[in-house]
N, C-alpha and C positions, 0 to 999 in steps of 0.2 A: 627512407624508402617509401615510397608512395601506395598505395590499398592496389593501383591498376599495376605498378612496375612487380610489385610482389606476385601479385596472382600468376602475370604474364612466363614472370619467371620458373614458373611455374609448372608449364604445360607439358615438360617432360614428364610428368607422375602420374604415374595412371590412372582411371577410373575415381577416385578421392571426389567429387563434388566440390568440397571446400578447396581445395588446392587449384581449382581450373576456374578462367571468368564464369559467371554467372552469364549464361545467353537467356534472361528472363527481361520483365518489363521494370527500369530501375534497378535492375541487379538487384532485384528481388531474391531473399533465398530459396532455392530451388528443394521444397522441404518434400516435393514426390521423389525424389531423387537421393534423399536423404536416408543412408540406415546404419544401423544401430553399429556397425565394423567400423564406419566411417570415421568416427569422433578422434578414439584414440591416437589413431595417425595421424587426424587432423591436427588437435594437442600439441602432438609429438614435432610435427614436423613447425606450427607455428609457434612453440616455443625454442626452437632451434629459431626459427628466423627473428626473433625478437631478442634473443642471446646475440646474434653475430649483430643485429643494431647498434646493441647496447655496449658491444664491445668495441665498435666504431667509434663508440662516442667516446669510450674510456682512451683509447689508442689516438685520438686524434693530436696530433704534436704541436695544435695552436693553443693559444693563452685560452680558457674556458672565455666564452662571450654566453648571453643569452639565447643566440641563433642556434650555434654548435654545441648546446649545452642540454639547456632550460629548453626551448624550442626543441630540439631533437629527440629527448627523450619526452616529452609529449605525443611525437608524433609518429614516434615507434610503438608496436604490436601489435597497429589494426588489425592484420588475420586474426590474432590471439583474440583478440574483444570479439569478435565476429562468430568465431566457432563456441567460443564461451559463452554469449550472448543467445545462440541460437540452440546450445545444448542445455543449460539450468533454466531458458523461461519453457523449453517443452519440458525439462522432470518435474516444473509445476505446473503445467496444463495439460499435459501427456503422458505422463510417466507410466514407467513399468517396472515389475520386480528388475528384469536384467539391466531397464533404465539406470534401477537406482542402486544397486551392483556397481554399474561404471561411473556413478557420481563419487561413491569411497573409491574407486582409484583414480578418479583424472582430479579428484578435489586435494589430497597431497601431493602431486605434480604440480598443481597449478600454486598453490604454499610455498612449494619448497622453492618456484619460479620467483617468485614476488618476492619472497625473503631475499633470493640470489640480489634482486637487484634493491632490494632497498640495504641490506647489509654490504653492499661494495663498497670498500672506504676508499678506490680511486674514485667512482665515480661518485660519493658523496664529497670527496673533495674538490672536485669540481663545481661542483652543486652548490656549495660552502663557499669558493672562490666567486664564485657570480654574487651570492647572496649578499656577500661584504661589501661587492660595490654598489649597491639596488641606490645609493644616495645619489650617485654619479652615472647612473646610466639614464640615458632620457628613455622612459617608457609610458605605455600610456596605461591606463587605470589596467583595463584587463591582463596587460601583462605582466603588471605590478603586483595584480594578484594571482596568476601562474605562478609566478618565481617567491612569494610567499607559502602557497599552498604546496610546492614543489620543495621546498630546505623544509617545512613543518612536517609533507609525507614523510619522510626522511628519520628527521628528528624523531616524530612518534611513533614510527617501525623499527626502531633500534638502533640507528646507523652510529649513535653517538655511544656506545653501548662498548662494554670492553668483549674482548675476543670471548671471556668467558662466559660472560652474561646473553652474547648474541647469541653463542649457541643453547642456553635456555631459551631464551627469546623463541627458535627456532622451534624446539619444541614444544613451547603452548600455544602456539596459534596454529601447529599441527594438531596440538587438541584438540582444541577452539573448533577447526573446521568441521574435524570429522564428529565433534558432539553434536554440532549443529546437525548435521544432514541426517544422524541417528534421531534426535527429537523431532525432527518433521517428519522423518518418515516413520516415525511411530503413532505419532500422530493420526497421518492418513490413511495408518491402518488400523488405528479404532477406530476409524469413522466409516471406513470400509469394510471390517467385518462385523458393525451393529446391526440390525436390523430385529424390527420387533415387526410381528404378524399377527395381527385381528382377525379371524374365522368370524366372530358373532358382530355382525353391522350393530346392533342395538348399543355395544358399547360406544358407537361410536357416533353418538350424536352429537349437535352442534356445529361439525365438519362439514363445508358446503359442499354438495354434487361436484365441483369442478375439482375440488382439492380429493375427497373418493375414489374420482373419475382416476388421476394421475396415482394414488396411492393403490390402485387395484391395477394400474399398468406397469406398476415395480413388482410385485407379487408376481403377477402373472411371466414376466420376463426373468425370473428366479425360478420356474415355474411349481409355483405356490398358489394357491386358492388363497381368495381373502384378502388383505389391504396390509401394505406395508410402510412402514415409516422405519425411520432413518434419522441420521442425524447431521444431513446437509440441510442448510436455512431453508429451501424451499419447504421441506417437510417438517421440521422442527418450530420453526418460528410460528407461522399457523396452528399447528396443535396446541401449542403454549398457552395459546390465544382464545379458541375459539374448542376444545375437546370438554365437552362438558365431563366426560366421565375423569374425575380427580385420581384415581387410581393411575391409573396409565398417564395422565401427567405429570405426575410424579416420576412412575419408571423413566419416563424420556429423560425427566430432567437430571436424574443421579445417572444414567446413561452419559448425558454431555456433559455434566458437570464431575466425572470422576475418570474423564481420559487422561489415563497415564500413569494412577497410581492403584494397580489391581494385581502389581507383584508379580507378573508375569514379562513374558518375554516384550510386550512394547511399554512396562512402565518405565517412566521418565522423570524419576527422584533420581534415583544416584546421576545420571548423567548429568542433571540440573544442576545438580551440588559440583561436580567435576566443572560446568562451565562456569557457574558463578566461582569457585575460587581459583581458575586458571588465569579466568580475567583482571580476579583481584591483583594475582601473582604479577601480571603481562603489565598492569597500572603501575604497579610500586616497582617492579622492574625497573618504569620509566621513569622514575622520579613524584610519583602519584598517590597520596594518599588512599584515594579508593576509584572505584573506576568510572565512577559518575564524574569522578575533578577530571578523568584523561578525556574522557568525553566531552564534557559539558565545553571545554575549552574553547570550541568549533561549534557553538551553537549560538544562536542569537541570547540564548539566556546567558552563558556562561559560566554561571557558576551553582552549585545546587541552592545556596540562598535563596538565590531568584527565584529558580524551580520552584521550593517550597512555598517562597513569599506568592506569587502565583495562586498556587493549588490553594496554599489557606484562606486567601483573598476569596476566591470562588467558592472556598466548601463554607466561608464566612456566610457570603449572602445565598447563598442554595441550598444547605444542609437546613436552617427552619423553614423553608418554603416546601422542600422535599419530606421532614417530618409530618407537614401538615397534609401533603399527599397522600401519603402514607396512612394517616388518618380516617381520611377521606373514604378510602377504598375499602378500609376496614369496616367502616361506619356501613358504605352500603352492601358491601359482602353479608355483615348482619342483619339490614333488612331483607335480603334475600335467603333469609334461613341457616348462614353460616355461623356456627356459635364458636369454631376452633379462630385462634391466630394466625393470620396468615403468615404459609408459605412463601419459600421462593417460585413455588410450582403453581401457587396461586396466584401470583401476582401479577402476569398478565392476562390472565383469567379476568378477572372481577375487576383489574383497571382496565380492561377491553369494554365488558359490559357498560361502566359506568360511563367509560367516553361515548357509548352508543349513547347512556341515555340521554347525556348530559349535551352534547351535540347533535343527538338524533338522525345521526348517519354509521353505518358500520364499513370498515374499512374494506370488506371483502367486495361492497355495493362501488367502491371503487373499478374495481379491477375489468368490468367490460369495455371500459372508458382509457384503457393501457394497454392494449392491441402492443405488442414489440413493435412491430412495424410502423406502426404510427408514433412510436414516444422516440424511435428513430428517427425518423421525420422529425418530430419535434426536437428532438435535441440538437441535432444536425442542422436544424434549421434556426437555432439560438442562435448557433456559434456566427450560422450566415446572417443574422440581422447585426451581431454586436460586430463584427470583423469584415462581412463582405464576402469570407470564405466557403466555398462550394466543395460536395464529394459524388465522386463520381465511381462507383463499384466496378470495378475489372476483376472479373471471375477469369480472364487469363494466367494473375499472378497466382501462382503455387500455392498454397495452404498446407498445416499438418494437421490437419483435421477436416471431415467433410461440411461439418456446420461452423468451420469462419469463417468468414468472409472478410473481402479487402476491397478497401476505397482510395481509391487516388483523390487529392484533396490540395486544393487550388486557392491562388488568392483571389484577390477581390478584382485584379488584373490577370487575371486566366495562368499568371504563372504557376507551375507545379510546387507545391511545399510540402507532401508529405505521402508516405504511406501508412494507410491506419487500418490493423487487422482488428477483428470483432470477434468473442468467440463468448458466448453469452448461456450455454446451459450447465450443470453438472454432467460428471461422468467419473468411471468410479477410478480415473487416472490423474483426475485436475483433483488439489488441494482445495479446502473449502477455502471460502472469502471472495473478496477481488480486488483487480490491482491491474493497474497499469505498467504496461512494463517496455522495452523497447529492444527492437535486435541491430537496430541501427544509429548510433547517433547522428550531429549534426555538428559539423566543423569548417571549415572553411580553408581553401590549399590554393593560395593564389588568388584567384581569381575565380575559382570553383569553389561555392557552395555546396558542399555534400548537404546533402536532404536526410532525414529521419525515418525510418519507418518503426512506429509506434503500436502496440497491441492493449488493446482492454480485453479483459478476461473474465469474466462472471459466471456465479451457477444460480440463474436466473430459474423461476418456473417453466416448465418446461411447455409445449402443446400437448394435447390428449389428440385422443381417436378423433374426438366430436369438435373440438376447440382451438385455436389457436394460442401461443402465448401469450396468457393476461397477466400483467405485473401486478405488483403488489404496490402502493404507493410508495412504501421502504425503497422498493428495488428500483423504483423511479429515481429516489433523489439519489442511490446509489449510483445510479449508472450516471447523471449528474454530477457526482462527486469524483467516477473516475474519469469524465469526459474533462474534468477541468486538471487531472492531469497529464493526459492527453494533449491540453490546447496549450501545457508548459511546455511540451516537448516538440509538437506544430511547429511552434511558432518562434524556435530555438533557431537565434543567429549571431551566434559568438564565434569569437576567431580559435576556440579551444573545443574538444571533445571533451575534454575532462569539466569544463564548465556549460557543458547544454545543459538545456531543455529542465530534467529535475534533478539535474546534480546541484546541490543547493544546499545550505543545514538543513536538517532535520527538523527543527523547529518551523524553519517555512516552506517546507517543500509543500506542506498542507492548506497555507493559506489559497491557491487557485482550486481547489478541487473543492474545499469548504466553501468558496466564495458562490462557487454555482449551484450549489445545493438551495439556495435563497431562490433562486427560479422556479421552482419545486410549487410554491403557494402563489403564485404570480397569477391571475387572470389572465393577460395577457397573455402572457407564454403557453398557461395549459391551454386558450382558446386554439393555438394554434393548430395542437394534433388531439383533446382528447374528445374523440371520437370515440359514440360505442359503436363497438365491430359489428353488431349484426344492425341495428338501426340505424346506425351513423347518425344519430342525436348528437348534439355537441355536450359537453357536459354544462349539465344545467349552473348557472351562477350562484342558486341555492348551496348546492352541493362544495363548489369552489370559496363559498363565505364559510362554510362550514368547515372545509378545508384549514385556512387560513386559522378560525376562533382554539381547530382543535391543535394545531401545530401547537405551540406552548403547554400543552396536557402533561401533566407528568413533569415539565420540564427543570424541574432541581432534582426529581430522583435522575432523570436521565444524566443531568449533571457529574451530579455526587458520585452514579455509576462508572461514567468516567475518568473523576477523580480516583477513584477508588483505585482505576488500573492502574493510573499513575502513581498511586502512595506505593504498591506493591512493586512496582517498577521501581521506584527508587531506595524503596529497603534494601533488596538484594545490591542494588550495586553501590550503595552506599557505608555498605559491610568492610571494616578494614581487618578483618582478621579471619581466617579460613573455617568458612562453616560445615559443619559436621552433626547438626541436629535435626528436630525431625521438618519437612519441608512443609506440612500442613501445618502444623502448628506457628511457624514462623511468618505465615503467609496471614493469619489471624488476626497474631499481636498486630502486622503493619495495617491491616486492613479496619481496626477498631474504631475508629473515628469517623468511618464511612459505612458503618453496618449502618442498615437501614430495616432490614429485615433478619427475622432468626441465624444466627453462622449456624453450620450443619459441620460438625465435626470432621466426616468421610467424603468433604469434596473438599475441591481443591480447581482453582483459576490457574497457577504457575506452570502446573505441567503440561496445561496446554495451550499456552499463553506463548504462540509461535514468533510473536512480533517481538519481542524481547528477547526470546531465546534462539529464534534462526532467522530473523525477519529483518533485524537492522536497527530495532528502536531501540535495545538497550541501553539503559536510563535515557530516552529521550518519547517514552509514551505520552508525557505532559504536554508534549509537539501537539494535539490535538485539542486541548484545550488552548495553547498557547496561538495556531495557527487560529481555531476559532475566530478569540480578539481580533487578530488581520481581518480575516472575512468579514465579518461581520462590521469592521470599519471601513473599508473596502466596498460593500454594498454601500453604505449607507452616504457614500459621495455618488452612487448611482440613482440612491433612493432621491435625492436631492435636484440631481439634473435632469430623469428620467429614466428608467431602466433602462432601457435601449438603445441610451445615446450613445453615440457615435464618437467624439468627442472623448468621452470620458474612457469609452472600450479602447479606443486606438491609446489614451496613455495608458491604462491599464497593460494592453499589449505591448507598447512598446518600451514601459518601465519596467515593468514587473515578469510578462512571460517571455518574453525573447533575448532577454540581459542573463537568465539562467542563472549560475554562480559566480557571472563574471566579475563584481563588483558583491559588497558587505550587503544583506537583504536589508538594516534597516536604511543605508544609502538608496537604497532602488524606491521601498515603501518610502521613502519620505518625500521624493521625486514625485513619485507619482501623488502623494495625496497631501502634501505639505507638510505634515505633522507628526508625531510620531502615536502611535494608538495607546486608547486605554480602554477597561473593560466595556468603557461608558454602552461602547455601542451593541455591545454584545445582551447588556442587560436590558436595554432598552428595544431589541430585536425579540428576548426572552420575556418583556412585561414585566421586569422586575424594576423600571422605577420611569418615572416622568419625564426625566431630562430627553432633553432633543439632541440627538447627532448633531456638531457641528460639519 
């Protein structure tokens, strides 16, 4: 059944939004119209329509083919994606207590829906009939790999499973769910009910007038005298940085660094232990020594080996470049009258200072020159040099929020290719971080192109009374990072929903989002937008050399730091036996080879370490290092022919972001760049050795 024959059919049911066409621009979600009664019924009734699909396919009295099969059940449940898509990316940019109320009930509906059909042993027997013949049927690459991806979904949801074991099956990934949606929203409520307030400004020097400025308009909107801080990046990250008084750097940092284990109603130890050995349970279920091997199987690395071979490889040439860092900073911490060892609360303290000296620029002297609006422009205007592609903001399409906005966004021939919402500050209902995320994808029904519409999500600095929003150079290359997965999901034109845009392993869903962060030190590109807001000075070339010398600062602890999440990523799920000990302490031993600075007994990274735990990476955090290497080999056939060629963007685009998961990522990377990567180029990106990119 077709997204328009579904809805159409539809219009006998009342009032429901989701149940009736979309009369907006693109059939855009009509998110004013949208409320909180709506969902359930929506659910309800598009899981009903996705049952009678499913059971068309199951009832159908022809020999199973690919069409009536493999195709069909592909291109059944669009409502279901759509209402599901539109409800979990607002409980993370919008959420509310009764939000997340209706996420523990429609999140075991949605469970116990998916199990329904991946446990059907008619209709995996069908599924199993196609897959026997895949030798004899003529198919072309992408559907070659539907009907693989299609018998493995299968396979690694149970379907092969005895009647006894599926209905265990069934109930740990009823766990699984609802642990998950327990640790993020415990999460967002430490971080929501922190706040620390400074009455005496004296303590608070070091802290520039604009960051004040925004810290006494949180106070004040609490209504509170005095300057408040938080533990969203805006507020946190700067303090780290730049608060000269050590006392309260410190409190910030046992603040953020002990959410989840304070033994009260949001700590996230026992839940932690319950998902890491449910998952273990769900792995060996399958046949799976531990749940990194059920994982990894689907990933470009494949097997934990690799994984490791990887991480050691990097923590090989990083870990002495990073000690000597480490050194460094200690060495000038002491001529600056610091006699103790440094902290974690010191650290970017006194390696902030020493990049100022040592560079002679501070990163805050940055931020008049990153106007939002301008690094807009600028970014926006990247994508149109490397692609051709133009965006054009229609403030007629609907929003669930009064500050995103939407662009209609075009090719290089005026054709329409996307919708891209923007929603760029904190607020105390969006989860920290950012991310790209999508309410539409991008599939193909004949001869119709369905389009995407894609969302970036950020908790950006905010503007003040006096100022507009001035970024942070961080938040530059961020919103850089998520614009490049953004331009995966643009520019997504496969014959499959299940394979656009960033449905992809895990391991390379990162390399386009990494690869554009390299624009970040470009003269070039910053010539374009950075502009200071009140003088519209360009940014001086001084300042942009200095840019560039200081990117590499630090760069083996920033490494090693990374490593680091990945070592502890992969302890946990490389556990084959049910853990039952203490969670900080285990999180120590995996992390010993990556201390860099003092371990502190009473924190802890796991429990609030979302990406692992509700987020999708676990065991595949190493994806970030691993996609690094891509990017980084990937630029450097740019660096070669010219940043901006044309030539090299259109294979880049046409290999790599618009093929999506249709094909194995290293077949697409090697298309496009010949070769297969190795660290070469990343090290030599990072000033860690001579050799030249081929």
């Amino acid at each position: 059944m077709t997204e328009e024959s579904t809805q159409s059919s539809l219009n006998n049911v009342p009032r429901n939004p989701f149940l009736h066409p979309f009369d907006t621009p693109h059939a855009a979600i009509p998110f004013n119209k949208i409320k909180l009664e709506h969902y359930v019924p929506a659910f309800k009734e598009a899981i009903r329509i996705h049952e009678s699909e499913i059971d068309d396919i199951v009832e159908n009295k022809e020999v199973p083919t690919f069409q009536n099969t493999i195709e069909a059940l592909e291109n059944s449940g669009r409502l279901l994606s759509l209402v599901t898509n539109t409800f979990f990316n607002l409980n993370s940019a919008e959420t509310t207590d009764e939000m997340q109320q209706l996420a523990e009930e429609i999140s075991p509906m949605l469970t116990e829906h998916s199990n329904n059909i991946s446990l059907n042993t008619r209709l995996f027997d069908r599924v199993k009939h196609v897959f026997t013949q895949k030798d004899n049927l003529e198919l072309v690459a992408e559907q070659q790999t539907l009907l693989q991806k299609t018998y493995d979904s299968f396979a690694d949801n149970g379907a092969n499973l005895s009647d006894t074991d599926k209905i265990t099956y069934r109930d740990l990934t009823e766990k699984l769910d609802t642990a998950s949606l327990t640790f993020d929203r415990n999460i967002l409520k430490e971080v929501n009910d922190y706040t620390l307030i400074i009455t005496d400004k004296h303590l608070l020097t070091g802290l520039s007038d604009d960051y004040l400025e925004t810290a006494a308009a949180k106070a004040s909107a609490k209504g509170q005298n005095g300057w408040l801080f938080d533990l969203t990046a805006p507020s946190y990250v700067p303090a780290m940085k730049f608060l000269n008084n050590r006392e309260l750097r410190q409190q910030l940092y046992m603040a953020f660094c002990t959410k989840g284990i304070h033994n009260d109603a949001n700590d996230n130890q026992e839940i932690m232990r319950s998902i890491v050995n449910n998952r273990l349970q769900l792995a060996q279920l399958l046949g799976y020594k531990t749940y990194a091997a059920y994982v990894l199987k689907d990933r470009m690395a494949e097997t934990s080996d690799n994984v490791y071979k990887l991480l050691n490889e990097l923590l090989a040439a990083y870990k002495p470049v990073a000690d000597k860092e480490i050194e460094a900073v200690q060495e000038y911490a002491k001529s600056l009258g610091f006699t103790e060892q440094l902290q974690p609360w010191d650290w970017a303290y006194y390696a902030e200072k020493l990049k100022d000296q040592t560079f002679t620029f501070n990163e805050d002297s940055l931020r008049p020159y990153f106007e939002l609006n301008n690094v807009i422009t600028g970014v926006f205007g990247l994508a149109t040099k490397l692609y051709g592609i133009t965006f054009k903001e229609n403030a007629d399409i609907p929003v669930y929020h009064p500050e995103v906005k939407t662009f209609e966004v075009f090719d290089h021939n005026g054709q329409y290719l996307a919708l891209l919402y923007t929603d760029f500050f904190p607020r105390k209902g969006k989860r920290p971080g950012a991310w790209m995320t999508e309410f539409k994808g991008q599939w193909k029904e004949g001869e119709y192109n369905h389009r995407p519409h894609i969302c970036l999500v950020m908790n950006f600095t905010r503007p003040t009374k006096t100022k507009p929003a001035l970024l942070s150079f961080d938040e530059v290359k961020t919103f850089l990072h998520e614009f490049g997965h953004a331009l995966h999901g643009i520019f997504s034109n496969t014959m499959y929903l299940s394979h656009s845009g960033t449905s992809v392993h895990r391991d390379f869903v990162e390399c386009p989002s990494q690869f554009m962060e390299n624009y970040a030190i470009e003269k070039e590109f910053l010539d374009d937008f950075g502009f200071h807001y009140q003088t519209k000075e360009l940014i001086p070339s001084e300042m942009i050399r200095k840019i560039k010398n200081a990117e590499n600062y630090n760069v083996g602890y920033q490494c090693v730091r990374q490593l680091n999440f990945g070592f502890i990523d992969m302890a946990w799920h490389m556990l084959e036996k049910d853990f039952s000990t203490n969670v900080i302490e285990f999180e120590k031993q995996a992390e010993k080879q990556t201390q860099l600075l003092p371990s502190l007994e009473n924190t802890c990274i796991s429990t609030a370490f979302g990406h692992i735990f509700s987020g999708g990476y676990a065991a595949g955090y190493y994806s970030y290092k691993w996609a690094e290497v891509l990017a980084a080999d990937s630029f450097a056939a740019f660096q070669n022919a010219g940043i901006f060629n044309q030539d090299v963007a259109n294979s880049f685009r046409n290999n790599i972001l618009s093929n999506g998961g249709s094909e194995k990522p290293m077949t697409l990377y090697k298309r496009f760049r010949g070769q297969e990567p190795s660290i070469n180029a990343l090290l030599v990106a990072n000033g860690m050795t001579a050799h030249t990119p081929k």
